[in-house]
KENU-390671 format. One record per atom (N, C-alpha, C): atom name; y negated, x negated, z; residue in three letters. Coordinates in pm, 1 decimal. Example, Ala and Ser with C-alpha at 12.3 -4.5 7.8 and 13.67 -1.06 7.14 Angstrom:
+------+----------+----------+----------+------+
: atom :       yy :       xx :       zz : type :
+------+----------+----------+----------+------+
:    N :    569.0 :  -1319.0 :    780.0 :  ALA :
:   CA :    450.0 :  -1230.0 :    780.0 :  ALA :
:    C :    330.0 :  -1320.0 :    780.0 :  ALA :
:    N :    225.0 :  -1285.0 :    708.0 :  SER :
:   CA :    106.0 :  -1367.0 :    714.0 :  SER :
:    C :     -3.0 :  -1290.0 :    787.0 :  SER :
+------+----------+----------+----------+------+
REM end
This chain:
+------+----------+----------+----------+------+
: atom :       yy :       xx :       zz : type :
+------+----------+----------+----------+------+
:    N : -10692.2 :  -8740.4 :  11611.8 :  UNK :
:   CA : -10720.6 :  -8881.7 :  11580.8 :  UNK :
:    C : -10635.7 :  -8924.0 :  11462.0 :  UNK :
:    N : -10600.3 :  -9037.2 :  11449.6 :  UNK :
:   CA : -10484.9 :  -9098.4 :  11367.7 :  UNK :
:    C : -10385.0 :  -9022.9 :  11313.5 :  UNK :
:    N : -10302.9 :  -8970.7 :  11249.4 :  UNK :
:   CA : -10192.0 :  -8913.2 :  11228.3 :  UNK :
:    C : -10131.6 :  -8954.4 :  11106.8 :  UNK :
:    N : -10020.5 :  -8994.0 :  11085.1 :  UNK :
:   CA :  -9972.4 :  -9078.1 :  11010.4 :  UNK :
:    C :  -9805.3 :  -8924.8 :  11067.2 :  UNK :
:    N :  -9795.8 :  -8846.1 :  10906.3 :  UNK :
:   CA :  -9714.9 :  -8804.3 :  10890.8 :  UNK :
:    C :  -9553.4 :  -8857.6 :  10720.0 :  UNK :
:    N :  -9461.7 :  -8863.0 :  10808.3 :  UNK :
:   CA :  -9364.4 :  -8929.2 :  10750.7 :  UNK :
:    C :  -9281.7 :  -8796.9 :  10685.6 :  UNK :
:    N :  -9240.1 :  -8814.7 :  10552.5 :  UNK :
:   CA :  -9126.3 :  -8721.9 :  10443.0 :  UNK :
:    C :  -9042.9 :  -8773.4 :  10384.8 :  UNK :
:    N :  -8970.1 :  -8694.5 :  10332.4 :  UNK :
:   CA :  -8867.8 :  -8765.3 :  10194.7 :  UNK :
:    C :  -8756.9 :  -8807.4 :  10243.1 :  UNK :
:    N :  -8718.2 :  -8824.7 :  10328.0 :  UNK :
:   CA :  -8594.6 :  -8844.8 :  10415.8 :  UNK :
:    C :  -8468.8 :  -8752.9 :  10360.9 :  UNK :
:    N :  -8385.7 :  -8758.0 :  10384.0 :  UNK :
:   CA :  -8272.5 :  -8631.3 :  10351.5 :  UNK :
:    C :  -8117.1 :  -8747.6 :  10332.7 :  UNK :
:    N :  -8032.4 :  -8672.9 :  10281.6 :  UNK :
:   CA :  -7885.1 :  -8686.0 :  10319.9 :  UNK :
:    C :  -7842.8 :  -8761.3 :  10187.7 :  UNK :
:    N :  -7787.5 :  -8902.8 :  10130.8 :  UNK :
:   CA :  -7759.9 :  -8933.2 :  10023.3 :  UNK :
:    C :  -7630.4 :  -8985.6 :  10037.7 :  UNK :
:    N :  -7569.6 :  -8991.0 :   9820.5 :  UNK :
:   CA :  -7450.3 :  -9085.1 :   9878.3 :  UNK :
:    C :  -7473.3 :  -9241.3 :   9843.7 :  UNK :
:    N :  -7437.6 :  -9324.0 :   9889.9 :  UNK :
:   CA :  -7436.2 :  -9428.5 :   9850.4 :  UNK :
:    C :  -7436.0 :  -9474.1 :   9707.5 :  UNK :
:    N :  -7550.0 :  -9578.9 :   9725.3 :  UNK :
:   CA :  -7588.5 :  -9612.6 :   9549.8 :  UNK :
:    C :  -7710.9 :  -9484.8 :   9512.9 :  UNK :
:    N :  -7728.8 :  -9385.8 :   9566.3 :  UNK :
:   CA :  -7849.4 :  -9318.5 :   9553.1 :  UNK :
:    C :  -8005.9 :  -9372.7 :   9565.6 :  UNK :
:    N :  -8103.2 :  -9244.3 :   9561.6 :  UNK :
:   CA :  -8228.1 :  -9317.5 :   9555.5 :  UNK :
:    C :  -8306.3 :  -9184.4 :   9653.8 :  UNK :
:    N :  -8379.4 :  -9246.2 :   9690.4 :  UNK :
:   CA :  -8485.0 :  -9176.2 :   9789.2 :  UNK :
:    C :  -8622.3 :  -9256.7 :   9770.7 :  UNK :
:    N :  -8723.4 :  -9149.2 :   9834.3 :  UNK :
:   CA :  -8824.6 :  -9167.5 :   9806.4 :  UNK :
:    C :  -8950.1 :  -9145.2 :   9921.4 :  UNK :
:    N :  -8990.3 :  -9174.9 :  10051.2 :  UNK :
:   CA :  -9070.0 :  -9174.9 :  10177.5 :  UNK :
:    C :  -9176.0 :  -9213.4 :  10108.6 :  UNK :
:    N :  -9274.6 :  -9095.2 :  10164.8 :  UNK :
:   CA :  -9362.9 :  -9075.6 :  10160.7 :  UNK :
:    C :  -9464.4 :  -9086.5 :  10297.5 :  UNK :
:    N :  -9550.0 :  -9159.9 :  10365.8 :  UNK :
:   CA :  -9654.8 :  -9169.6 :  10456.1 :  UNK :
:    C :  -9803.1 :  -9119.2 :  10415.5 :  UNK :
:    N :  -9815.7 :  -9003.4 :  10506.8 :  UNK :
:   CA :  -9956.2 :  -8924.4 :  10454.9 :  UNK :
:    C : -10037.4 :  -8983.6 :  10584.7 :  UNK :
:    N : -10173.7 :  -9042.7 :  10570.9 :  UNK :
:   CA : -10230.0 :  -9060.7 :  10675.9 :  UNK :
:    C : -10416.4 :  -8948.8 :  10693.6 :  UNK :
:    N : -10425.4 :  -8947.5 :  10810.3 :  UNK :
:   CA : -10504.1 :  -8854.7 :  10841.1 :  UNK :
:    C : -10591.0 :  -8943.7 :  10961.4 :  UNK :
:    N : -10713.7 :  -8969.7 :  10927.8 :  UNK :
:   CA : -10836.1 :  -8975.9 :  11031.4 :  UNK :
:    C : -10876.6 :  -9170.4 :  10977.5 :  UNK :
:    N : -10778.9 :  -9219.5 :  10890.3 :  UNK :
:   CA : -10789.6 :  -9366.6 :  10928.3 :  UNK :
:    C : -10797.8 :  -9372.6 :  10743.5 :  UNK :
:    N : -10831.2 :  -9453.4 :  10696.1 :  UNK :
:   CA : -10852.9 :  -9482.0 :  10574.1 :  UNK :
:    C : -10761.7 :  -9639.7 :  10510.1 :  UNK :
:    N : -10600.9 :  -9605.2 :  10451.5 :  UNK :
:   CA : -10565.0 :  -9721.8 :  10451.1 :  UNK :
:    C : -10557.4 :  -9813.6 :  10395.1 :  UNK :
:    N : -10645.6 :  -9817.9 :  10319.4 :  UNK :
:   CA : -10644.0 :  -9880.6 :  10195.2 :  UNK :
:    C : -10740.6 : -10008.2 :  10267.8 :  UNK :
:    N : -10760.7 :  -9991.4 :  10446.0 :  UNK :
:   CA : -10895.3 : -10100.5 :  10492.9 :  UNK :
:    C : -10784.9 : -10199.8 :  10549.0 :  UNK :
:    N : -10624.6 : -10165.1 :  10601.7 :  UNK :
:   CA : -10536.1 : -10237.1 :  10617.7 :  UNK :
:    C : -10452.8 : -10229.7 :  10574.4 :  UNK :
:    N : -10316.5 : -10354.6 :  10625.8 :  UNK :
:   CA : -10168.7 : -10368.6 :  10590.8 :  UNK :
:    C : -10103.2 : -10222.5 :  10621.4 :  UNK :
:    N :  -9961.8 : -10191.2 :  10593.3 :  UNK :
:   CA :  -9921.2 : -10083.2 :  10578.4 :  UNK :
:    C :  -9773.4 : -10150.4 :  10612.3 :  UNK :
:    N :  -9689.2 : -10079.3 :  10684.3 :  UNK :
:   CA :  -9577.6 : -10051.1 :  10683.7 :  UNK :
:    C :  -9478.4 : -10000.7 :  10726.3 :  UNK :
:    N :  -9328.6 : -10022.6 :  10659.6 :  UNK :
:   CA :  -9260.3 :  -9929.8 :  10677.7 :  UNK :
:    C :  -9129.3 :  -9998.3 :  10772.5 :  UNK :
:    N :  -9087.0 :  -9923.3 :  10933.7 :  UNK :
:   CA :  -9004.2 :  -9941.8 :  10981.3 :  UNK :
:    C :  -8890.1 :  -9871.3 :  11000.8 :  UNK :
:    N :  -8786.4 :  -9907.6 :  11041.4 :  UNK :
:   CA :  -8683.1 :  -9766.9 :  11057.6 :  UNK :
:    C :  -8577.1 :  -9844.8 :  11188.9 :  UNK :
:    N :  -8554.6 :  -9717.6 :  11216.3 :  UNK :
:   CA :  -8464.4 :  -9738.1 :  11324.6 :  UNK :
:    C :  -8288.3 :  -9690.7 :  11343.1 :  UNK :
:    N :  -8220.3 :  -9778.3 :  11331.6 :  UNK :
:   CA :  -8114.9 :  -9693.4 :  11301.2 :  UNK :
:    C :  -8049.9 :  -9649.6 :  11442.1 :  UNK :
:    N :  -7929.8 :  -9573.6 :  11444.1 :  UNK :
:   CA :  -7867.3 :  -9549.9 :  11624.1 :  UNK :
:    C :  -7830.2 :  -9645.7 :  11694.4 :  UNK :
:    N :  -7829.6 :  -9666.0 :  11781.9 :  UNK :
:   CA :  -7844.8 :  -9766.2 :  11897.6 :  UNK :
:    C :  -7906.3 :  -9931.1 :  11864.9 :  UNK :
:    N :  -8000.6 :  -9903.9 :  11750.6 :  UNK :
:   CA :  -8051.6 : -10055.9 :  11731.2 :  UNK :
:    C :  -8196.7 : -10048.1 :  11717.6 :  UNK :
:    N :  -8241.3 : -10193.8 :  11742.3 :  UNK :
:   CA :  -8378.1 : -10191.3 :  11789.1 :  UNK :
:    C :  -8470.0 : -10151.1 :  11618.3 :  UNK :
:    N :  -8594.0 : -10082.5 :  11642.9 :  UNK :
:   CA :  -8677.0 : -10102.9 :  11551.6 :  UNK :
:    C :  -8678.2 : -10197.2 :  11462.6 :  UNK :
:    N :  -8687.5 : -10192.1 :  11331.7 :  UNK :
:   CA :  -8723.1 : -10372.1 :  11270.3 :  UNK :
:    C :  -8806.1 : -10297.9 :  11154.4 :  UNK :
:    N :  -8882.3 : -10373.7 :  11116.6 :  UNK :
:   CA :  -9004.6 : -10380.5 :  11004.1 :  UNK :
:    C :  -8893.2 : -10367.4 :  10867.3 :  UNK :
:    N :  -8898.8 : -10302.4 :  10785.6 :  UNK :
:   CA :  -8875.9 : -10331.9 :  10657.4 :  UNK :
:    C :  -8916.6 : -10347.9 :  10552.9 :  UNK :
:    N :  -9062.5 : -10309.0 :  10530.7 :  UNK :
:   CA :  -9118.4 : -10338.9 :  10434.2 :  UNK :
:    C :  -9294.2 : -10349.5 :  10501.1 :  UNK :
:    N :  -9380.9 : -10396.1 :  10369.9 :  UNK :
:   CA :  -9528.5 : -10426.6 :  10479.8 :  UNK :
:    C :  -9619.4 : -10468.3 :  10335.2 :  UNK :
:    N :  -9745.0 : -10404.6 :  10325.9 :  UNK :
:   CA :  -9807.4 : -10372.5 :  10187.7 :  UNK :
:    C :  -9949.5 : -10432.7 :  10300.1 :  UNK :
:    N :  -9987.9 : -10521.7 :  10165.2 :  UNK :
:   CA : -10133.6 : -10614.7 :  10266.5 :  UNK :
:    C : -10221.5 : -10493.0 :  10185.7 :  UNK :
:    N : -10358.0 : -10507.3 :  10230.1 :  UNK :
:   CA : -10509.6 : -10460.3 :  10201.5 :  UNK :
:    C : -10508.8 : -10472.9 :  10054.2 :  UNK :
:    N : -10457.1 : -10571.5 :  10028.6 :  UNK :
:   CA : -10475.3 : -10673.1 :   9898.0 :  UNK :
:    C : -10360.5 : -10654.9 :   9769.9 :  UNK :
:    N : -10263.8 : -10590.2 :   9857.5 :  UNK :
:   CA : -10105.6 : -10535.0 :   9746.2 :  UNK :
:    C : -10028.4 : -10602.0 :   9770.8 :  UNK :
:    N : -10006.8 : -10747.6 :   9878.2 :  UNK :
:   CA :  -9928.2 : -10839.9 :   9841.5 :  UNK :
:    C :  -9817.0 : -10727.0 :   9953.4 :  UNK :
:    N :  -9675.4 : -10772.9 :   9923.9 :  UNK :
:   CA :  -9584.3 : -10688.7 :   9970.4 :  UNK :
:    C :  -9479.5 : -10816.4 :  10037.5 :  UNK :
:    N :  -9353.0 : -10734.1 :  10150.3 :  UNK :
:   CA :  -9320.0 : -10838.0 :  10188.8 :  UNK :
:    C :  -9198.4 : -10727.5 :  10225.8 :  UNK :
:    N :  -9045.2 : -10790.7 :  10209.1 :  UNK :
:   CA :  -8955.6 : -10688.3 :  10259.2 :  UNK :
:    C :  -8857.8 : -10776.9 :  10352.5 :  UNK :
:    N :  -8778.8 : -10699.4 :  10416.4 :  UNK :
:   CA :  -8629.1 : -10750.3 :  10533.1 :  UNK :
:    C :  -8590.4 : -10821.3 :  10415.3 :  UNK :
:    N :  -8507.4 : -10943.0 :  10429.3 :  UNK :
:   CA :  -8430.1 : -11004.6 :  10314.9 :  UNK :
:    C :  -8260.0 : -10836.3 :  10339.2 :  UNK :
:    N :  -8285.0 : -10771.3 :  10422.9 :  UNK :
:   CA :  -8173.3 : -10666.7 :  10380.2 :  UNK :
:    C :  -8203.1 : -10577.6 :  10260.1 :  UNK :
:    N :  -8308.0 : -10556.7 :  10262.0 :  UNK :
:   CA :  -8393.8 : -10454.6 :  10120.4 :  UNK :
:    C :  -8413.3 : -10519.2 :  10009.3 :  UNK :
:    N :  -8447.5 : -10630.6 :  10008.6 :  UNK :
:   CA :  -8519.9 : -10705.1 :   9910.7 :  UNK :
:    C :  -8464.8 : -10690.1 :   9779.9 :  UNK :
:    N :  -8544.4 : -10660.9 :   9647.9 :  UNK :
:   CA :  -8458.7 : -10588.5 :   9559.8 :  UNK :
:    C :  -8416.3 : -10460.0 :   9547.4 :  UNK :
:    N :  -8376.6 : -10400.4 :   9612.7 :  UNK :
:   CA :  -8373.4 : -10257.9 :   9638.3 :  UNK :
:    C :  -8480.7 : -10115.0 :   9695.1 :  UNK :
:    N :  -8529.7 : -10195.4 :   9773.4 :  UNK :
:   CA :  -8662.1 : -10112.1 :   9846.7 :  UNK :
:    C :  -8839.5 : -10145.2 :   9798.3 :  UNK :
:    N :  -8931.2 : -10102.1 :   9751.1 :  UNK :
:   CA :  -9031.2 : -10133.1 :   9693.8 :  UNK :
:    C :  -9168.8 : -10048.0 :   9761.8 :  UNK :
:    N :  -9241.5 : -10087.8 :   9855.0 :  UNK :
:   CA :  -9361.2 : -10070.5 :   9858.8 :  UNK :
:    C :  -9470.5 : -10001.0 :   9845.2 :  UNK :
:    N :  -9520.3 :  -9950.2 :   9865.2 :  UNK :
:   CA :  -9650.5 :  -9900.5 :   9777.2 :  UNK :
:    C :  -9747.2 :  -9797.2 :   9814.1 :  UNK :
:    N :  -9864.7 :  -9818.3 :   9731.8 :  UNK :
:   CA :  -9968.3 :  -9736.9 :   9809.8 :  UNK :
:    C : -10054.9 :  -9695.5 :   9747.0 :  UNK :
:    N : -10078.6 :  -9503.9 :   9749.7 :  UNK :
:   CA : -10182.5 :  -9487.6 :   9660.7 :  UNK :
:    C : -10319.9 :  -9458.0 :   9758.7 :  UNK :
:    N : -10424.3 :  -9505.7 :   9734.6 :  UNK :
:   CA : -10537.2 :  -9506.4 :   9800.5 :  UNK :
:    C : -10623.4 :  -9355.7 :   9811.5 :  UNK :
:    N : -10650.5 :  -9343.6 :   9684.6 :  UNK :
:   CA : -10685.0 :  -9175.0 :   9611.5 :  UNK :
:    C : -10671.1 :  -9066.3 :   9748.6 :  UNK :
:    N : -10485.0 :  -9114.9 :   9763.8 :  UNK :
:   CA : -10418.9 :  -8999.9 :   9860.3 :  UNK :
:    C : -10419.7 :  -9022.2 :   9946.8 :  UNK :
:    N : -10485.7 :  -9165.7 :   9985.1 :  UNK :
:   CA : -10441.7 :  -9173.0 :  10141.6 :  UNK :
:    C : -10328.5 :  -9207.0 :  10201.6 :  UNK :
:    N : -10166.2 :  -9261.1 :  10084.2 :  UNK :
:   CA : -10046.3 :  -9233.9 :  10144.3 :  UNK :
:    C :  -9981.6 :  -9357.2 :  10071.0 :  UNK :
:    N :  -9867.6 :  -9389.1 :  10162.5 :  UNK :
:   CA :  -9762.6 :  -9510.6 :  10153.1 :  UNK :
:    C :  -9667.8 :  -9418.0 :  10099.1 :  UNK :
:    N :  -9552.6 :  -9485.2 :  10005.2 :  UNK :
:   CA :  -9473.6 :  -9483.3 :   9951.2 :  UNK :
:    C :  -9398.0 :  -9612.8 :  10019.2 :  UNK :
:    N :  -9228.7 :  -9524.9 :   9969.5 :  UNK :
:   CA :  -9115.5 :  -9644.8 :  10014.8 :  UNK :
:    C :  -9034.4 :  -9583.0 :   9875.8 :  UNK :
:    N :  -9029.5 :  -9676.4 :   9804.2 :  UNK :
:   CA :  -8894.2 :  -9637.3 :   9731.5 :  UNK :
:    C :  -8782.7 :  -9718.0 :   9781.5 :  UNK :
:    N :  -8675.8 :  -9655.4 :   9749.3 :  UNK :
:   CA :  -8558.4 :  -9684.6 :   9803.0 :  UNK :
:    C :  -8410.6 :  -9670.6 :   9683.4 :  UNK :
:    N :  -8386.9 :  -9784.2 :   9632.4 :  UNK :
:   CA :  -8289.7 :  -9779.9 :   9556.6 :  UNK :
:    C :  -8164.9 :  -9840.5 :   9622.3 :  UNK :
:    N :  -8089.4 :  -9768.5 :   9510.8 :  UNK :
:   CA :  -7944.4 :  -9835.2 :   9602.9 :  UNK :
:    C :  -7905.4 :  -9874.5 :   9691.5 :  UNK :
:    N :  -7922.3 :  -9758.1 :   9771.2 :  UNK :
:   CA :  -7869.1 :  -9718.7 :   9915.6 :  UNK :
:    C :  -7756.9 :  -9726.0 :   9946.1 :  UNK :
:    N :  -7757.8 :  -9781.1 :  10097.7 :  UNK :
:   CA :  -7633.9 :  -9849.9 :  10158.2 :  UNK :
:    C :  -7616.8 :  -9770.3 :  10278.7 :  UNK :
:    N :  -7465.2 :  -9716.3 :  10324.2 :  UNK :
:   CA :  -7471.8 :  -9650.1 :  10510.5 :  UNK :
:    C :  -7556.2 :  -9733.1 :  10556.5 :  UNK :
:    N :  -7549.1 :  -9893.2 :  10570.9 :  UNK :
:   CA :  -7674.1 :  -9930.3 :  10671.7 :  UNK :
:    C :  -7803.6 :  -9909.1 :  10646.7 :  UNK :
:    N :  -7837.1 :  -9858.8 :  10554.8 :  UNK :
:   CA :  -7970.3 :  -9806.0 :  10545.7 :  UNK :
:    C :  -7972.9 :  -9652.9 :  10676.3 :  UNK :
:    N :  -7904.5 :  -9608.9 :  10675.4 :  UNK :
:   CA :  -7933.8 :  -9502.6 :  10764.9 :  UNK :
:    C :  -7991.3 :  -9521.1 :  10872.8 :  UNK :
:    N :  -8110.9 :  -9435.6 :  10889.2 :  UNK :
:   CA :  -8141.9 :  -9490.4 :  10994.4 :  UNK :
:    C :  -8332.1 :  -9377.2 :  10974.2 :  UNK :
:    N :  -8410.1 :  -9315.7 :  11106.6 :  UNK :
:   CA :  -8497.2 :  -9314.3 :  11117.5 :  UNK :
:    C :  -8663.5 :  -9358.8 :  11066.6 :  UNK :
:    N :  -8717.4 :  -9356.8 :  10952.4 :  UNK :
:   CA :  -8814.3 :  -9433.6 :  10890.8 :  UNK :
:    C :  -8928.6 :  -9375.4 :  10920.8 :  UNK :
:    N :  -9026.4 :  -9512.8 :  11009.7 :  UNK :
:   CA :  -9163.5 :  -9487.0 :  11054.5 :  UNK :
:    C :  -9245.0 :  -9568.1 :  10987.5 :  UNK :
:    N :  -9363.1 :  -9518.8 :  10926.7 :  UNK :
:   CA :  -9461.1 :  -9588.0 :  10869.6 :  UNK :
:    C :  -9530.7 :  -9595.4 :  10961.2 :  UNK :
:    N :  -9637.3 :  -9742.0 :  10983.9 :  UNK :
:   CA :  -9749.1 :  -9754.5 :  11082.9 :  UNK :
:    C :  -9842.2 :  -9853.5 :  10991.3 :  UNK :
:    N :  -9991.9 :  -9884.5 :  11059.6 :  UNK :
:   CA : -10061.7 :  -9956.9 :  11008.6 :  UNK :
:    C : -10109.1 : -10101.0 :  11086.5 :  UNK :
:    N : -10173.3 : -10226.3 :  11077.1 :  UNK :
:   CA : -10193.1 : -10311.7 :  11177.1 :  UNK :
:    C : -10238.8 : -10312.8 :  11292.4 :  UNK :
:    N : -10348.7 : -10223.2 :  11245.3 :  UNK :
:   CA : -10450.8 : -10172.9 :  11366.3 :  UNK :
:    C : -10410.9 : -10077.6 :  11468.2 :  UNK :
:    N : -10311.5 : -10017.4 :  11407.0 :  UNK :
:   CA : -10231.8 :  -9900.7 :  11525.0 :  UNK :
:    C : -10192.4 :  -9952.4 :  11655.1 :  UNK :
:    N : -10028.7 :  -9960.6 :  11679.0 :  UNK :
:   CA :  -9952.1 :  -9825.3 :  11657.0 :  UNK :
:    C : -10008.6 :  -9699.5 :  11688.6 :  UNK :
:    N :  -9966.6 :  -9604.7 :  11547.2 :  UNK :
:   CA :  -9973.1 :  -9470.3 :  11559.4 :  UNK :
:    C :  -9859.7 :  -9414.3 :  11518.8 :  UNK :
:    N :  -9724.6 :  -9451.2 :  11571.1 :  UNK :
:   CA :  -9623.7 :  -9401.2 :  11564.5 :  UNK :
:    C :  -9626.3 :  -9243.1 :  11501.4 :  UNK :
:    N :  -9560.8 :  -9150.8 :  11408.0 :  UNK :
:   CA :  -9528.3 :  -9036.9 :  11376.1 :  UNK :
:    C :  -9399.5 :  -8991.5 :  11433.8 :  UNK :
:    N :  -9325.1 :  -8846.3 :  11350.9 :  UNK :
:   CA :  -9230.0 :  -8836.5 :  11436.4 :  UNK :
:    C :  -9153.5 :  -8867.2 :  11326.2 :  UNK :
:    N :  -9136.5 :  -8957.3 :  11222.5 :  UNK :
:   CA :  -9066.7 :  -9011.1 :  11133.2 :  UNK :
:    C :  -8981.1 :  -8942.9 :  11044.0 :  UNK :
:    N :  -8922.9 :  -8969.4 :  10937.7 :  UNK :
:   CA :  -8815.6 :  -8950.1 :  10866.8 :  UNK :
:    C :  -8668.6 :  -8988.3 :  10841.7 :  UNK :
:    N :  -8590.4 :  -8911.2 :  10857.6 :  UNK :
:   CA :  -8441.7 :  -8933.6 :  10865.1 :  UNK :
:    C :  -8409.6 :  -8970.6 :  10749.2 :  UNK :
:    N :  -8333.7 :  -9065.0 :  10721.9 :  UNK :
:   CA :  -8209.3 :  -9072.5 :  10614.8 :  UNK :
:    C :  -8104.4 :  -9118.8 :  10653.4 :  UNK :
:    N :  -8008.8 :  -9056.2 :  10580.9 :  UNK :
:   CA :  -7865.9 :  -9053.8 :  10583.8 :  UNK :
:    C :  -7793.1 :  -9120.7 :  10480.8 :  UNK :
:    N :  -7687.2 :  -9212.1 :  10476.3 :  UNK :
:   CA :  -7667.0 :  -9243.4 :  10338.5 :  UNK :
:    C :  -7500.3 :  -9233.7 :  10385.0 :  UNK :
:    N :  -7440.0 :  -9184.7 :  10336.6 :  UNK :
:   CA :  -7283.2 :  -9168.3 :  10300.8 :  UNK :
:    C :  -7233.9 :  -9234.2 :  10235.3 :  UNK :
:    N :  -7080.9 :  -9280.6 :  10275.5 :  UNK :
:   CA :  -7044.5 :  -9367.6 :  10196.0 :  UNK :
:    C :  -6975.0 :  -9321.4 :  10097.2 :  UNK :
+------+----------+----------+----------+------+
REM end
């Protein structure tokens, strides 16, 4: 069915840049909103970023400025860029869509201080 696979994750130091990638499989996303959550250790899920049908974009006021959106249709896949990374960025990153949840098994990042 659905499969919404998450990449790009890996180990940075602070003030670095990363780049998550969401490949989706069975669902076509360019028909809904898009976004990107993460979870860090012992804290709840929270939304961080969220890409409408339409492009309009919307981030955590923690990202804002730093983290950017995006979606190529062609591929089928969400993008997260991620600039200037903070330890509290660390944390688990799941992309999902409105119509879901179709949770993946997500992407790690690490950010060092």
């Amino acid at each position: 069915q659905v499969r919404l696979v998450e990449s790009g994750g890996g180990l940075v130091q602070a003030g670095g840049s990363l780049r998550l990638s969401c490949a989706a499989s069975g669902t076509i996303i360019s028909l809904y909103a898009m976004g990107w959550y993460r979870r860090a250790p012992g804290k709840q899920r929270e939304l961080v970023a969220r890409i409408s049908s339409g492009g309009s974009t919307n981030y955590a006021d923690s990202v804002k400025g730093r983290f950017t959106i995006s979606r190529d249709n062609a591929l089928n896949t969400v993008y997260l860029q991620m600039n200037s990374l903070k330890p509290e960025d660390t944390a688990v990153y799941y992309c999902n869509a409105d119509t879901g949840p179709y949770w993946g098994q997500g992407t790690q990042v690490t950010v060092s201080a």
